[in-house]
C-alpha positions as CSV (number, residue, x, y, z in Angstrom):
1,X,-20.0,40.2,-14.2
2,X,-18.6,37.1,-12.7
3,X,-21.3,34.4,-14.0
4,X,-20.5,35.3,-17.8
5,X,-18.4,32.2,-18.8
6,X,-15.7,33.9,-20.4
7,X,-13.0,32.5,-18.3
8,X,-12.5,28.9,-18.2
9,X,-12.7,28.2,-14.6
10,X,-15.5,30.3,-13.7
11,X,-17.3,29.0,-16.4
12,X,-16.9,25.3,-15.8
13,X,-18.5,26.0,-12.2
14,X,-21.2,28.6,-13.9
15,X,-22.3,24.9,-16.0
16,X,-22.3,23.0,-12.9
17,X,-23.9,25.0,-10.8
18,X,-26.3,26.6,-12.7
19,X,-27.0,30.6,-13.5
20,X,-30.6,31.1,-12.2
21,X,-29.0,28.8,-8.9
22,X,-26.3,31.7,-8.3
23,X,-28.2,34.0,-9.2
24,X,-30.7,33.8,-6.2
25,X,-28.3,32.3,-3.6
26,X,-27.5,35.1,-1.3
27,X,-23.5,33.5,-1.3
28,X,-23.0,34.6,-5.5
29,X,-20.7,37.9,-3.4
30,X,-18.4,35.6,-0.8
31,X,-17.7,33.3,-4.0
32,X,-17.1,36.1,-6.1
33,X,-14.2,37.2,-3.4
34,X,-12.8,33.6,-3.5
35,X,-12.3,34.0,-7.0
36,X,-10.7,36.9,-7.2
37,X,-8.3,36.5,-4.6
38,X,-7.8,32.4,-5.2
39,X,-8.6,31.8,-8.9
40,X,-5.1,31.7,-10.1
41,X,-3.0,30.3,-7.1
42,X,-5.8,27.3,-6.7
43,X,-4.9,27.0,-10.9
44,X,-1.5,26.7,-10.5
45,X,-1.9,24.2,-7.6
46,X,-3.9,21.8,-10.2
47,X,-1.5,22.8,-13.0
48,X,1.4,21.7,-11.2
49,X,-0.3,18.6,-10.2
50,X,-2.1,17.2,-13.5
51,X,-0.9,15.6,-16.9
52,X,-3.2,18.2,-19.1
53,X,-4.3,22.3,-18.2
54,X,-7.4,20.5,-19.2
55,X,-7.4,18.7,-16.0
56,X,-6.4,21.1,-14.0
57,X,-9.1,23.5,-15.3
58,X,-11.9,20.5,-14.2
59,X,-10.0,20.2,-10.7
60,X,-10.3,24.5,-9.8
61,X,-13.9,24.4,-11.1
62,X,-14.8,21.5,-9.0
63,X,-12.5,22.8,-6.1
64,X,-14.9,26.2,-6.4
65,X,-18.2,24.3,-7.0
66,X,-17.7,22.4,-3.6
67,X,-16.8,25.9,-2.3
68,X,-19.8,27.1,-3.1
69,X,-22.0,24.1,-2.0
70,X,-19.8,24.7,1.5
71,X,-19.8,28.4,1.5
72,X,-20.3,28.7,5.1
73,X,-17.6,26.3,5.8
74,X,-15.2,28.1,4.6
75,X,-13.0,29.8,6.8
76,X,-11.5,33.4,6.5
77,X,-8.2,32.0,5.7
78,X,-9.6,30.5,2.3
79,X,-6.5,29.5,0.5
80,X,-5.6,26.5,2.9
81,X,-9.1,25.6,2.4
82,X,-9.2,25.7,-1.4
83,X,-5.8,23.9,-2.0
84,X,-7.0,21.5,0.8
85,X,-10.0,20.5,-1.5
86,X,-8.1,20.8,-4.5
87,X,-5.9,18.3,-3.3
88,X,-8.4,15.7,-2.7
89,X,-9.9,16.4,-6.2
90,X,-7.0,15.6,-8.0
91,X,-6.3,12.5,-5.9
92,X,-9.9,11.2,-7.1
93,X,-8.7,12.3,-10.7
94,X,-5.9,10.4,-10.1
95,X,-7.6,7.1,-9.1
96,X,-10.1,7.5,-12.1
97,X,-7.3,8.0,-14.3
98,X,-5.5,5.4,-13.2
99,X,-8.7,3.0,-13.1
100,X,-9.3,4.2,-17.3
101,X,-5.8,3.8,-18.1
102,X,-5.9,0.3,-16.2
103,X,-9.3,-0.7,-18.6
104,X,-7.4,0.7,-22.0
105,X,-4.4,-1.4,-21.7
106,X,-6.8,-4.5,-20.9
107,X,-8.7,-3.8,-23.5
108,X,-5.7,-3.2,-25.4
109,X,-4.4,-6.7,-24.4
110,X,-7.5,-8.2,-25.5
111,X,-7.9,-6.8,-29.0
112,X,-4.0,-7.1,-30.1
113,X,-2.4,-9.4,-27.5
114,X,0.5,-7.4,-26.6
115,X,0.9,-5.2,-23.7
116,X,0.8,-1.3,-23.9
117,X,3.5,0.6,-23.0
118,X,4.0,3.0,-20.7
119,X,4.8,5.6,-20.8
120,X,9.0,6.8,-19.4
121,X,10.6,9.4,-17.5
122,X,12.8,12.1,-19.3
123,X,16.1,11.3,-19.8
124,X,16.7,15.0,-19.5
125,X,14.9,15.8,-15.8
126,X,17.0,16.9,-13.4
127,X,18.7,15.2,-10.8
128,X,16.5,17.1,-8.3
129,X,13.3,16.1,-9.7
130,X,14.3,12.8,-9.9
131,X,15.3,12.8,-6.7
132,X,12.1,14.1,-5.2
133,X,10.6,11.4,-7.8
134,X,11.9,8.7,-5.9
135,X,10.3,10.1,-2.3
136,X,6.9,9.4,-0.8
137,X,3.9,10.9,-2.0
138,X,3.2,12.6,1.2
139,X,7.1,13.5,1.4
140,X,6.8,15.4,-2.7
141,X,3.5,17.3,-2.0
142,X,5.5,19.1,1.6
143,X,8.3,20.1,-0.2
144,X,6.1,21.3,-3.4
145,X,3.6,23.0,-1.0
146,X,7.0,24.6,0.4
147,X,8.7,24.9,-3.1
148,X,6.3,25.6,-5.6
149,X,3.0,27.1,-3.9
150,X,5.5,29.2,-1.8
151,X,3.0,28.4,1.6
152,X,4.4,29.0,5.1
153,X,3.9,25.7,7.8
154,X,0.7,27.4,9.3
155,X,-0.7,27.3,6.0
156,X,0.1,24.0,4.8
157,X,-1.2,22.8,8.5
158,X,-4.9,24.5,8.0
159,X,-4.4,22.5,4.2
160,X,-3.7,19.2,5.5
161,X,-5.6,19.5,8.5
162,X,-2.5,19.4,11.3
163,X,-0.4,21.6,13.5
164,X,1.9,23.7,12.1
165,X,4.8,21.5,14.6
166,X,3.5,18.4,12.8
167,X,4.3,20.5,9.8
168,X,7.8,21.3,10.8
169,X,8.6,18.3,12.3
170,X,7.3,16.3,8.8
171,X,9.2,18.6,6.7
172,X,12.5,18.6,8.4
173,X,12.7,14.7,7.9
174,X,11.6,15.2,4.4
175,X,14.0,17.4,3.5
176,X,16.7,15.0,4.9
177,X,15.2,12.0,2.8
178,X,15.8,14.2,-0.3
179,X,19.0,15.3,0.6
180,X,19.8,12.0,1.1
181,X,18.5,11.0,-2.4
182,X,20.5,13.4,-4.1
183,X,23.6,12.3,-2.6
184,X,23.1,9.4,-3.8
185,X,22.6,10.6,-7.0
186,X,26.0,12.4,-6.9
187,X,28.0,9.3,-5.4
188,X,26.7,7.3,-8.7
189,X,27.8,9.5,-10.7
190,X,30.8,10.0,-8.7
191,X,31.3,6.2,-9.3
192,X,30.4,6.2,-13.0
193,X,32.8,8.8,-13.8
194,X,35.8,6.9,-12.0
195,X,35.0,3.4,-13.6
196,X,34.6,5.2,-17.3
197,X,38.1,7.0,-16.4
198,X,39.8,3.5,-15.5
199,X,38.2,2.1,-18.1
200,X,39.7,4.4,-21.1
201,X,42.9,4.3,-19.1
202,X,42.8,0.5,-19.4
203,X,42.0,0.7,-23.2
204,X,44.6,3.3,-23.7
205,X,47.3,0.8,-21.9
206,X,46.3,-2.1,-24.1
207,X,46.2,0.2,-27.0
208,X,49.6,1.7,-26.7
C-alpha cells in the first residue's frame, strides 16, 4: 500500500498531507504512478544538490506534496516537472539555510566576540569540480542536469521552462566556460611545476 510510511519519502508527504486527505482524493492512483516511476531519480536530484540526505529527503517530499496539491498540472512527461519543482525547493532551502547560518554566526559574534568559521573546500576535490566550482550557478546546474541526472536538452527545457535551442545554445557556452577554467587550472600548474623545478635547480647550484 503506498500511504504506509515505511519509506522515508512517501512518508514525509503521507504527514503532510494527511491519510484520510488521500485517501478520499480521487488523485491517491496518478500520485501513486509518480512515485513509482520518479521516487528515486527526483531523490538523487536533491541528494546531489543538499549538505545532508536529511535535506534531500524534506526537498522529494515537498517536491511530491506540491505534486499532489497540482495533480492536474502535471504534465505526462512528469520528470521535467518534478525536478523543475525540486529545484525551486532546494533554492528556498538554500536561502533559509543561508538566512539560519547568517543568525548563528551573529549570535555567535554576540556571545563570544569572535567570528565563526567557515567552513573550506577539500584540499583533495578534483580539478574538475573545482573547476565547475568556480562557474555560475546557472552554468553548474546545465552541466549537472547533463552530467549527473543524465537528461537530454528537451528535458532540461520542459525543467527550466525554455526551448530545447535555448538549451543547446546555453550549454555549448557553458561547456566552453569550463573548459576554459580547467585550462587554467592546468597552465597553473604548468607554471608551478616549472618555478619549483628552477627553484631546486637554483638551490642545487648554490649548493654544489
Amino acid at each position: 500500500m503506498l500511504w504506509d510510511g515505511n519509506r522515508t519519502t512517501r512518508g514525509r508527504v503521507f504527514v503532510r498531507v494527511g491519510a484520510k486527505r488521500l485517501a478520499r482524493d480521487g488523485a491517491v492512483s496518478r500520485l501513486e504512478e509518480l512515485f513509482e516511476a520518479h521516487e528515486r531519480r527526483v531523490l538523487a536530484y536533491a541528494l546531489r544538490r543538499t549538505p545532508t540526505p536529511a535535506d534531500a529527503e524534506d526537498a522529494a517530499a515537498e517536491t511530491f506534496t506540491i505534486a499532489w496539491r497540482k495533480i492536474d498540472q502535471v504534465p505526462d512527461d512528469a520528470l521535467p516537472w518534478l525536478l523543475g519543482v525540486a529545484r525551486r525547493v532546494i533554492a528556498n532551502q538554500r536561502r533559509g539555510s543561508q538566512r539560519r547560518s547568517w543568525l548563528l554566526e551573529k549570535l555567535g559574534r554576540q556571545m563570544s566576540g569572535e567570528p565563526i568559521a567557515h567552513g573550506t573546500v577539500g584540499a583533495d576535490e578534483g580539478r574538475a569540480v573545482a573547476a565547475l566550482a568556480r562557474l555560475r550557478p546557472d552554468d553548474q546546474e546545465l552541466l549537472r542536469l547533463v552530467a549527473w541526472d543524465e537528461l537530454d536538452q528537451r528535458s532540461i527545457g520542459l525543467m527550466l521552462r525554455i526551448s530545447a535551442n535555448a538549451v543547446a545554445i546555453r550549454l555549448h557556452r557553458a561547456r566552453g566556460r569550463f573548459k576554459q577554467e580547467l585550462l587554467k587550472d592546468s597552465a597553473a600548474i604548468r607554471t608551478s611545476t616549472e618555478a619549483k623545478g628552477t627553484s631546486n635547480g637554483a638551490l642545487q647550484e648554490h649548493v654544489e
